[in-house]
N, C-alpha and C positions, 0 to 999 in steps of 0.2 A: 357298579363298584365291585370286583372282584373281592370273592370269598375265599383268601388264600387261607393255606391248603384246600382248593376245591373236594380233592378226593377223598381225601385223609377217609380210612374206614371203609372204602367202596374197591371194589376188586374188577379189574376192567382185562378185557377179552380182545388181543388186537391181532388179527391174520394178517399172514403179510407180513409179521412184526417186524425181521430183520431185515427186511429191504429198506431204502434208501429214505423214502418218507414213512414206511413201519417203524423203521426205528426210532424217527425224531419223535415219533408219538409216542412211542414204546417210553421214550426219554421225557416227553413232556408231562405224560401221566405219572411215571413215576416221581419226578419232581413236587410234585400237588398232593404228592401221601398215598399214592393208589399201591396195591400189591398189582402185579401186572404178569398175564396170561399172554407169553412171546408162542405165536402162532405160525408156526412156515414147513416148508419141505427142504431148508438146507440145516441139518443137522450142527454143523460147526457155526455158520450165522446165527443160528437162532441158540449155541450156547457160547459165544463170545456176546451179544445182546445181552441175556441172563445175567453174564457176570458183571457186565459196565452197568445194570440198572441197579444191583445188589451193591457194589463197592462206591460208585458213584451218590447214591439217593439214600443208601440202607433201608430198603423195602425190601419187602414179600417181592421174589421174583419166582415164575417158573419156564422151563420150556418145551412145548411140545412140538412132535414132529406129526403132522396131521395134514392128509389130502381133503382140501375142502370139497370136493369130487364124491368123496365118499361116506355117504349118510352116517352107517355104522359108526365110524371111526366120528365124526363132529359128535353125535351123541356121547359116546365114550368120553370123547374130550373135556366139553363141557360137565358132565359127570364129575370128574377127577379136578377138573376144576375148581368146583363147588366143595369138594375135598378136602383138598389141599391148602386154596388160599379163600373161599369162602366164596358168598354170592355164587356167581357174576350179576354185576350192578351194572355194567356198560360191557357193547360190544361195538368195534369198530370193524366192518370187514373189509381191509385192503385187499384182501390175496386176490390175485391175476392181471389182466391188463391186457395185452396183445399176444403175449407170450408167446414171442418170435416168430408169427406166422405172418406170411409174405400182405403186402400193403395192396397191392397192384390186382385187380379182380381176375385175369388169365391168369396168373399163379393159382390163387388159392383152390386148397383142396377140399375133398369131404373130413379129412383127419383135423382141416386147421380151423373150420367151421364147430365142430366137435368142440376141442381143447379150450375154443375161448368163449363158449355157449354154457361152456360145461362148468366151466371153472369162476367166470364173473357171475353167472346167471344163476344154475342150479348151487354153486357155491356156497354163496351169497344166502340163496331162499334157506339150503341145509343149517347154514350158522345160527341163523334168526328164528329157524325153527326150533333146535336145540337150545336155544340160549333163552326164550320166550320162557318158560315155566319157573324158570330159578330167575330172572328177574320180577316176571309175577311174585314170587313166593320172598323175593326180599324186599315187599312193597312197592315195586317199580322201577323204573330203572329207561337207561337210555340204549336206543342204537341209530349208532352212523353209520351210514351205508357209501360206496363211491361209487358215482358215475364218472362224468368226463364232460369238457365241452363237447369232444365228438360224439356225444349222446346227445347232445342239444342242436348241433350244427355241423355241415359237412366240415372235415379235418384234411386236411392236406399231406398229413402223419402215418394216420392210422386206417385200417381198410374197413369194410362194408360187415365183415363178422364183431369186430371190437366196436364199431359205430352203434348194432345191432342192438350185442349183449349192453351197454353202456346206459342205449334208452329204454330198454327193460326195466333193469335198475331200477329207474324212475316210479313206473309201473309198480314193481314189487313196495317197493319205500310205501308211496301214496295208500296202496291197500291194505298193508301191513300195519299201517300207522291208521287206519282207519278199522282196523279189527280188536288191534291190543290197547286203543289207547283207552277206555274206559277200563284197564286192569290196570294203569297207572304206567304204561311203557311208552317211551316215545321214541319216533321213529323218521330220523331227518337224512338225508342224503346232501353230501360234498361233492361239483361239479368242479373238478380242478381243470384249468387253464395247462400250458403245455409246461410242467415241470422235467428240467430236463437232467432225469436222474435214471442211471444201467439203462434198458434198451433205448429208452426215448432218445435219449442224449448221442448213441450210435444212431439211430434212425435220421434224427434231424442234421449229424453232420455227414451224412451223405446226400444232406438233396442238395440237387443243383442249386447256385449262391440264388438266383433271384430265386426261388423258390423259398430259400430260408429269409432272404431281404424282406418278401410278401407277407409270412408268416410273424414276422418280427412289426413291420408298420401296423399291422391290423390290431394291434394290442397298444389301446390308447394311451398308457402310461410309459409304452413304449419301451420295456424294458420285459425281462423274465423272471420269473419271482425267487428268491429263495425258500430255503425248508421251512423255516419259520412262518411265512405265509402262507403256507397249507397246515402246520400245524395249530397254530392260534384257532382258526375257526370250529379247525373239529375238536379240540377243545372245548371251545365255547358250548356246541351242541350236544356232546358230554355232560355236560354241567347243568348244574341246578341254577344256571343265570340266562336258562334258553329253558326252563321251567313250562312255559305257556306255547311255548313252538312244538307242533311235529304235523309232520307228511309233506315238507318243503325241501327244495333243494338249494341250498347255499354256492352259487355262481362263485367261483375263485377264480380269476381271468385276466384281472387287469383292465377288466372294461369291452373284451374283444366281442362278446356275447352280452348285450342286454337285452331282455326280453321283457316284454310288454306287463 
């Protein structure tokens, strides 16, 4: 049974924020009472975000402009975070994904290897690193992390560096969640299914039709999910009603990946 306002009082940290499924979380959190830390590299996204979660929910919003890339600056962040709107009690790390580097193994380069190693992977470890003591220090606290199904299974989509970085993730989650959780942090990972929102959505309407007809049957419910079905779960994992869960990956797919 759902404890509405879930957040009410907890100050949640989301990367990524103003992008397509960042912001429906950006939005979902704020609606449940959170003050909410809008995290990304586009300066006007992430302060048109800011304003729709302030006028929208009348929460604590803020926005910062911060390369996950870069230690320094996520420690700073989180800092000013703590600052500003208090905690952080929750981290979500959306930021990155394939970010536009070619699919196809004779394309790719050592720069596009780099970009998305760097950005889902070391990212990812920077956020969780900074953001671990000020959840210790507000008695505990949650993190969601994303993978992907092409972390779990070959993708048809996405290439051999985003496949890569994605089952990392996994790796990082599982051990992570096995270091802090006796400090009361927990630590779950989201495998989203092919949401097709900015690149992904270009990506899949350019594959040849059987190619997308194949992609499309192999998803037993047979259809593509909306935002809502990515956001609902990491919600949940968020929350104090996934209490007794961490170091698990939560499969969001429609059924196209079960695993044993």
């Amino acid at each position: 049974m759902a404890r509405w306002p879930r957040f009410r009082g907890r100050t949640a940290v989301v990367t990524g924020g103003s992008g397509g499924i960042g912001r429906a979380i950006c939005d979902g959190l704020a609606a449940e009472g959170a003050a909410v830390a809008v995290v990304d590299v586009n300066r006007p996204a992430v302060d048109v975000t800011v304003e729709a979660l302030r006028v929208e929910h009348a929460v604590e919003a803020a926005g910062f402009v911060v390369d996950v890339r870069d230690p320094g600056a996520v420690t700073t962040l989180m800092r000013e975070v703590h600052e500003r709107l208090g905690g952080p009690h929750v981290l979500v790390t959306l930021a990155g994904g394939s970010l536009g580097t070619p699919r196809d193994l004779a394309e790719i380069e050592p720069e596009h290897v780099d970009l998305v190693i760097d950005v889902n992977v070391k990212g990812t470890l920077y956020c969780c690193q900074a953001a671990v003591p000020y959840l210790v220090a507000a008695g505990g606290g949650s993190i969601v992390t994303t993978s992907s199904i092409g972390g779990r299974q070959p993708s048809p989509v996405t290439g051999v560096p985003y496949a890569t970085s994605k089952a990392a993730v996994l790796g990082l989650t599982r051990r992570l969640a096995r270091e802090v959780g006796p400090q009361g942090v927990r630590v779950n990972a989201v495998a989203p299914g092919l949401f097709l929102t900015g690149r992904l959505q270009g990506m899949y309407d350019a594959m040849p039709s059987a190619e997308r007809d194949e992609v499309l049957d192999a998803i037993p419910l047979r259809r593509f999910p909306d935002l809502r079905e990515a956001v609902d779960p990491i919600l949940f994992l968020c929350s104090e009603e996934a209490s007794y869960i961490t170091g698990v990956v939560l499969d969001v797919n429609g059924g196209r990946f079960m695993p044993l």
